[in-house]
C-alpha positions in Angstrom: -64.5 4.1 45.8 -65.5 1.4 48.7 -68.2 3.9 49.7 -69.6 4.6 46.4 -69.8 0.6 45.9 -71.7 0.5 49.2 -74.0 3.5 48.2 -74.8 2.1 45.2 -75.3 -2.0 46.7 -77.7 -0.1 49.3 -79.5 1.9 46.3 -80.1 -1.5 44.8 -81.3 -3.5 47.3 -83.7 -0.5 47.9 -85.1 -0.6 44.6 -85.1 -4.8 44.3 -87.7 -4.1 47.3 -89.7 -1.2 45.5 -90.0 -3.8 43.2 -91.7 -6.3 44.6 -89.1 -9.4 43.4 -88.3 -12.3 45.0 -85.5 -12.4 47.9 -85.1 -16.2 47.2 -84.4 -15.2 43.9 -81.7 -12.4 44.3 -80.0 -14.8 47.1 -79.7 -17.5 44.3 -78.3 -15.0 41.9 -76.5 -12.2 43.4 -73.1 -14.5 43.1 -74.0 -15.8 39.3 -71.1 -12.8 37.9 -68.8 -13.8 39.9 -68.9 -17.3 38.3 -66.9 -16.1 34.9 -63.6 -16.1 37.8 -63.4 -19.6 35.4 -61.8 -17.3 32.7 -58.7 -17.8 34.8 -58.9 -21.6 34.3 -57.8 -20.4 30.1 -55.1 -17.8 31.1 -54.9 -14.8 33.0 -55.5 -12.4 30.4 -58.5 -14.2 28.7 -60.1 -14.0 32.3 -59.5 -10.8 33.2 -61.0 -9.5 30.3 -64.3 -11.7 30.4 -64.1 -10.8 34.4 -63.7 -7.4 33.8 -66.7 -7.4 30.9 -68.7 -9.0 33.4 -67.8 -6.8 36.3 -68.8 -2.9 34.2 -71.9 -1.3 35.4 -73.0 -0.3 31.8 -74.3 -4.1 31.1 -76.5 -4.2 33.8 -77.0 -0.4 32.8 -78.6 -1.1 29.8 -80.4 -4.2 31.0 -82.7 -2.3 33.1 -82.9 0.5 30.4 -84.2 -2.6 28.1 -86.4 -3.2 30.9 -87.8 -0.1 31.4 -88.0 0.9 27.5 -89.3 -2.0 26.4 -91.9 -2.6 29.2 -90.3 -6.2 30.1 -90.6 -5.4 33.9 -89.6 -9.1 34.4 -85.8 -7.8 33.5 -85.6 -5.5 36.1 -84.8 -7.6 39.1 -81.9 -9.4 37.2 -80.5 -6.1 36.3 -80.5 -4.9 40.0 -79.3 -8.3 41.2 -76.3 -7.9 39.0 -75.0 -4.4 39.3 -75.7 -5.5 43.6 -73.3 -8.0 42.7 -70.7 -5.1 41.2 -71.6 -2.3 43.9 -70.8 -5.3 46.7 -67.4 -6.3 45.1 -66.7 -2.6 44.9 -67.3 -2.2 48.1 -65.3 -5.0 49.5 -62.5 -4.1 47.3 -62.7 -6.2 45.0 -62.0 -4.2 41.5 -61.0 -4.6 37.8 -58.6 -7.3 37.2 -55.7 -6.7 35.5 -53.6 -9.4 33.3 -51.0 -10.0 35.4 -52.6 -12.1 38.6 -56.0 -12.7 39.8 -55.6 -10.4 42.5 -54.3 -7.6 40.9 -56.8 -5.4 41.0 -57.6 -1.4 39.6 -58.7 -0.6 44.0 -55.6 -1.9 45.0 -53.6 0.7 42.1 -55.9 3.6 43.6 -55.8 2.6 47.1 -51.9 2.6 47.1 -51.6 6.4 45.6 
């Protein structure tokens, strides 16, 4: 699963550069998911869940199928910069949270069978 997460970070840098974005931009935003961690300030399960809704690929997903459908090619970048953000944590183990602590995580469930 850490190899798919790297696959897929390297896919979208790749396409961030066929794109012609910023770099300034994506270096300023590629931690910005990582910022609803403050869930956890409320309780453990409240932030795991707005983590975890955060963290799914299918956001970004459809993001840069808006972007694409509706011919808003100003979208695209943000939707790359954020699944980057997934396919990095992915790839540095960093996985689903579940309710019980912070850093109880689905990768470390896999990982362990």
């Amino acid at each position: 699963m850490r190899l798919e997460g790297a696959a897929l970070f390297a896919l979208c840098l790749f396409l961030y550069h066929s794109v012609g974005a910023k770099w300034r931009i994506f270096l300023v935003l590629i931690l910005w998911p990582g910022l609803f961690m403050i869930g956890f300030l409320v309780n453990v399960r409240f932030g795991a869940a707005l983590y975890n809704l955060v963290h799914t690929e299918v956001l970004p997903i459809i993001l840069a199928g808006v972007a694409l459908g509706w011919h808003k090619p100003e979208l695209l970048p943000f939707a790359l910069i954020w699944l980057a953000h997934i396919a990095f944590d992915r790839a540095i183990g960093f996985g689903f949270k579940y309710p019980t602590t912070f850093n109880d995580t689905h990768l470390q469930h896999v990982s362990a069978n």
